[in-house]
N, C-alpha and C positions, 0 to 999 in steps of 0.2 A: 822958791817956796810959794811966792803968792800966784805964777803961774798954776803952779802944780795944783792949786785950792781951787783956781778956776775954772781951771780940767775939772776938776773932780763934782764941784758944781754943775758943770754944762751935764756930765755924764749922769750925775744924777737925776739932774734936771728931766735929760733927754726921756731915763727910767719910765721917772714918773707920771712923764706924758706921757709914753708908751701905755702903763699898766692905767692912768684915768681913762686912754681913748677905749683899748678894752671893752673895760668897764661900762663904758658909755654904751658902746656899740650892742656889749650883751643886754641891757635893760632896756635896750631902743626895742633889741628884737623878741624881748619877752614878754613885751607890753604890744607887740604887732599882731595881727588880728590875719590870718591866714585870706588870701583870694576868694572869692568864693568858686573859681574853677579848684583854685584847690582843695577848696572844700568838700568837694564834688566828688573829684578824685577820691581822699580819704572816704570818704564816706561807700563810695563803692569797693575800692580795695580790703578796706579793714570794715567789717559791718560790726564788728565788736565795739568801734568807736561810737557809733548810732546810741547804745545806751549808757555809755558813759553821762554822770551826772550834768545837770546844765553848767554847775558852778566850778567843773571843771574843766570845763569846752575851753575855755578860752588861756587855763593854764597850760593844755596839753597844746594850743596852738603857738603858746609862744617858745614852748620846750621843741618844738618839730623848726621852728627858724633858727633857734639856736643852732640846733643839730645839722640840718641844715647847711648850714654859716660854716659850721666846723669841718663838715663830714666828707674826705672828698672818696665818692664812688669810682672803682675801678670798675670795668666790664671786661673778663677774661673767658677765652677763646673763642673770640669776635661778636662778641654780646656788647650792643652797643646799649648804653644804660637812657632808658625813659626817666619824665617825669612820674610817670605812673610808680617807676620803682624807687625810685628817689624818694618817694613821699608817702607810701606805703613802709617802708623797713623804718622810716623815721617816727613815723607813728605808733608802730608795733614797739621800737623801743622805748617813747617816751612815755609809752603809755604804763610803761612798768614803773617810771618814776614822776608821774602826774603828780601827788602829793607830796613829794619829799624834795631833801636838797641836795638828794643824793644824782651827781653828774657822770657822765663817761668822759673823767677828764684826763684820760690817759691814752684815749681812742681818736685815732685820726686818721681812718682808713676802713673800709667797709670794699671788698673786693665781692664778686658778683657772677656766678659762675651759669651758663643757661640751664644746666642740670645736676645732677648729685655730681661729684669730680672725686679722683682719686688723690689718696694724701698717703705721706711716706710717716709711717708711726714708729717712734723706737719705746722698746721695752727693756728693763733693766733687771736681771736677776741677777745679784750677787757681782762679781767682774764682769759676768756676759753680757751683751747690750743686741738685743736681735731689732732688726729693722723689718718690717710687713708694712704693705700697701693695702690699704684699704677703700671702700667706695663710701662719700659720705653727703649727708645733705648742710651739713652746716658745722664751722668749725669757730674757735674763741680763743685766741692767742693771747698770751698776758700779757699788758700796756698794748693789744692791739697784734695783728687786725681782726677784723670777724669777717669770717669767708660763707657765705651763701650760695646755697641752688637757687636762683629763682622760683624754677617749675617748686621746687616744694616750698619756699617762700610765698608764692602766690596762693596755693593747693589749701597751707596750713593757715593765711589770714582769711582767704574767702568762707573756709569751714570753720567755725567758731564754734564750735559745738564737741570736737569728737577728745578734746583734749591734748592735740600736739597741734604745736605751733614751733619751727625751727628759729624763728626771730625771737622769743621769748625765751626759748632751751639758751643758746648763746649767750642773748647780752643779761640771762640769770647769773653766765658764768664771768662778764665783764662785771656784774654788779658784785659777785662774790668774791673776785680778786682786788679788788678795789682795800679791801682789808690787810694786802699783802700775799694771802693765800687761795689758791680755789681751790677750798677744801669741806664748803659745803656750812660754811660759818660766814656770813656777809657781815658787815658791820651794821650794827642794831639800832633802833629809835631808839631816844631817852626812856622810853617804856617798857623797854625788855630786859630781859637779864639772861647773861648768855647762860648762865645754871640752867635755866628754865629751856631756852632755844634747843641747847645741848642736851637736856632729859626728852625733851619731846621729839626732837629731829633721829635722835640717836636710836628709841627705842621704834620710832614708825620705821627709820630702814632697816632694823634687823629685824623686823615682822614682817617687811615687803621683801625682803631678801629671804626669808621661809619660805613666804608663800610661793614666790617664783620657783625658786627650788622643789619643791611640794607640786611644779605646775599650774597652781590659782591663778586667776585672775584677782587684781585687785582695783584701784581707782587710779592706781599710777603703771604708769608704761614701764615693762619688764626691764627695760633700756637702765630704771634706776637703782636695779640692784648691782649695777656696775661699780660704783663706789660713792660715797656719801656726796660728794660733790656733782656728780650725776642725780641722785637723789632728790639733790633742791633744786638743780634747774627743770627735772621731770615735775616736779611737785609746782612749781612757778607755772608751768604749761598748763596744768589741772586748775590750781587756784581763777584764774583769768579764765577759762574757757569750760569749766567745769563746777563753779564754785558750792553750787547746790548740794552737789554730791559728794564732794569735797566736806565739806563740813557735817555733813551726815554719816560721813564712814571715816573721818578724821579728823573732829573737833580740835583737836590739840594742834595739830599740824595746821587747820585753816585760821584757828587763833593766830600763832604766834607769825603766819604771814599777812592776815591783815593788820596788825602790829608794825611791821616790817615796810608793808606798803606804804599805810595809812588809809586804806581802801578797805569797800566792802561789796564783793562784787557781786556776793548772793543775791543783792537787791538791788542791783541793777534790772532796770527792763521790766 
């Protein structure tokens, strides 16, 4: 028995050290202060980072070490992966969770593809289940992985203006299953109330889903009358890259995502 107590000590022992060195290791690298090559880098790859606030330069540098630390990059069919890329998609994601404590902590694998790739989609009607191939730029699997084009990965940070970004579309969809679902409901600030989230998200996509229908143009890419969870990753591309207009043709919708964020991008820059 007093054996058995001492096992049972070392093991927990071992535990604990394990989850303090963690621990350590994340708040070394969240309080680390990026290269200034790599600085450089970001700053040319993502120029959306450029006006991000000063006060939070230095949060979003230690969230890209983190990431970083975490994230190990594949390069598929014979895409050898740069730092350029490495530090550029880590930026574009963290910068969606700069002010919260909200982590991709189910994500451990970012694969890298050098253009759009083809992906095997199953549909499900009733007993039927049809399989189709499709060509895509970017794809968000739940607990992981997130698959990228580069070419449109690079295309969508260097443009920062036109409202698509494939790194933003994505890890919208890694931040919305993080809830359990990607269903277009992410888990909220203490500030919101999913009442409120649910009356405003619910009624802008059956108004962007007329319009599309109808043929309009609106402020969000036709891609998110696809279903509600397309929706808020379309709408997360606009908020960051559009927010001006965003907020001027969808107040309720740029509310309750700078809520969400903790951000306020209109006035950036």
């Amino acid at each position: 028995m007093t054996v058995f107590l001492i096992l049972l000590l070392v093991a927990a022992g071992a535990i604990g050290f394990r989850y303090w060195s963690r621990r350590q290791i994340h708040t070394s690298l969240l309080a680390k202060a990026l290269s200034d090559d790599q600085r450089a880098i970001v700053a040319e790859q993502v120029p959306l980072i450029r006006k991000l606030p000063s006060e939070l330069r230095g949060k979003l540098e230690g969230k890209i070490n983190v990431f970083l630390n975490q994230i190990e990059y594949i390069g598929c069919n014979g895409l050898k992966v740069t730092e350029e890329m490495r530090l550029s998609i880590a930026a574009q994601a963290c910068l969606l969770i700069v002010n919260t404590d909200t982590w991709y902590k189910h994500l451990s694998t970012v694969l890298i593809y050098p253009n759009a790739f083809k992906s095997l989609q199953k549909e499900r009607h009733g007993y039927v289940v049809t399989e189709r191939e499709t060509v895509r730029s970017g794809e968000s699997w739940s607990r992981g992985p997130v698959i990228l084009s580069w070419a449109h990965t690079k295309h969508g940070a260097i443009n920062d203006k036109d409202g698509h970004n494939v790194v933003f579309h994505e890890f919208a969809h890694q931040i919305d299953d993080l809830s359990g679902h990607t269903d277009g409901a992410p888990n909220l600030s203490r500030s919101q109330k999913f009442a409120d989230w649910e009356r405003v998200f619910v009624k802008a996509y059956k108004s962007h889903v007329q319009h599309v229908q109808a043929g309009r143009k609106t402020v969000f890419d036709a891609y998110g009358a696809v279903g509600q969870e397309e929706f808020f990753a379309v709408a997360v591309e606009v908020f960051f890259e559009k927010p001006v207009a965003l907020k001027r043709s969808e107040p309720a919708v740029y509310e309750q995502l700078a809520m969400l964020f903790q951000l306020e991008p209109s006035t950036w820059g």
